[in-house]
C-alpha positions as CSV (number, residue, x, y, z in Angstrom):
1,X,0.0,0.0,0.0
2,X,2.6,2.4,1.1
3,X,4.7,1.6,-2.5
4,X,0.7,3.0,-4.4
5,X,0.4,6.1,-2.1
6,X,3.7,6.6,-3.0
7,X,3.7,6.8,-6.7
8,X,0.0,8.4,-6.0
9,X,1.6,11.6,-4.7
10,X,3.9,11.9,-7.0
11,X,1.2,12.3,-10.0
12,X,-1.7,13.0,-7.8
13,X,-0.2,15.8,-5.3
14,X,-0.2,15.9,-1.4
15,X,-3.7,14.5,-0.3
16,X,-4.7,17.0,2.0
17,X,-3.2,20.2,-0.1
18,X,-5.4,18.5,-3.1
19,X,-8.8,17.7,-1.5
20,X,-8.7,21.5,-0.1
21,X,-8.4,22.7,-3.6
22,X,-10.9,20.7,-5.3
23,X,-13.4,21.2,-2.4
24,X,-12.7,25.3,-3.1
25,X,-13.6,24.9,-7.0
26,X,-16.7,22.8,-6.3
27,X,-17.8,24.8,-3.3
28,X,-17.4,28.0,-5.9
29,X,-19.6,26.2,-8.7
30,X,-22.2,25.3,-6.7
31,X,-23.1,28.9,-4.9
32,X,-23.6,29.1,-8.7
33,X,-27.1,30.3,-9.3
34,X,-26.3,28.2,-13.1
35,X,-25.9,25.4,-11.0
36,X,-29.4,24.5,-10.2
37,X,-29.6,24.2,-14.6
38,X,-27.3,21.6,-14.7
39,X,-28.5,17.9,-14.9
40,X,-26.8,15.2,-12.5
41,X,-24.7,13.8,-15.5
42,X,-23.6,18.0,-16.1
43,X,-22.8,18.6,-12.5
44,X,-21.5,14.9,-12.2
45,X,-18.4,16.0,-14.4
46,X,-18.0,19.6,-13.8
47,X,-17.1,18.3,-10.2
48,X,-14.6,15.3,-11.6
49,X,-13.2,18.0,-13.4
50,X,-12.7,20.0,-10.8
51,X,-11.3,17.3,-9.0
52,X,-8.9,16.1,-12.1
53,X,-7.5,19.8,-12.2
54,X,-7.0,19.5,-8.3
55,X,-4.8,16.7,-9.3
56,X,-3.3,18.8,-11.9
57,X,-2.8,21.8,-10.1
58,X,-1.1,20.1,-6.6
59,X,0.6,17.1,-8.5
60,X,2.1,16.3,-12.2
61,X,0.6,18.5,-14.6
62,X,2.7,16.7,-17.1
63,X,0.8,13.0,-16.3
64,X,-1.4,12.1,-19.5
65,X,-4.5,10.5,-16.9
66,X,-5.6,13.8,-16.1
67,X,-6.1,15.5,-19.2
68,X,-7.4,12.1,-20.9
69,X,-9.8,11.8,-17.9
70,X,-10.7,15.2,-18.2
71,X,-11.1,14.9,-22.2
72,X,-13.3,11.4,-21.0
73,X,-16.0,12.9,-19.2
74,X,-16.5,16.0,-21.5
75,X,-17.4,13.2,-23.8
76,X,-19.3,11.1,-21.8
77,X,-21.9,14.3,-20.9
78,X,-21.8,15.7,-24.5
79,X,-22.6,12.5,-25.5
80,X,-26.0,12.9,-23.2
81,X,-26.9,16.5,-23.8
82,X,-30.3,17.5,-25.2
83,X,-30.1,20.0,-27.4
């Protein structure tokens, strides 16, 4: 376990300084009044979003996972949005 928490910070950033960040994007969003508009699956990935660029931000900006993820679940919703 130790060996993958390892490796984790190194790509994912310090836990603590990384969970504080993404909790301040999502905790922005959502006082929102455009928030309300959004459909589970919108605000679904606007938060793993904010939580991949958390990652981004406090870890390796240069590790491919978090722009692919990122990339993954713009899909995913646009895939699901009425026009």
């Amino acid at each position: 376990m130790k060996k993958i928490l390892d490796t984790r910070r190194k790509t994912h950033g310090n836990y603590t300084e990384t969970a504080a960040a993404i909790q301040e994007t999502k905790d922005l969003w959502r006082a929102h009044p455009g928030w309300e508009n959004l459909s589970p699956v919108q605000r679904e990935t606007l938060e793993m979003v904010a939580h991949k660029v958390g990652r981004i931000l406090c870890g390796n900006p240069n590790f491919i996972d978090h722009w692919v993820d990122i990339a993954g679940y713009a899909q995913i919703t646009s895939d699901r949005v009425d026009e």
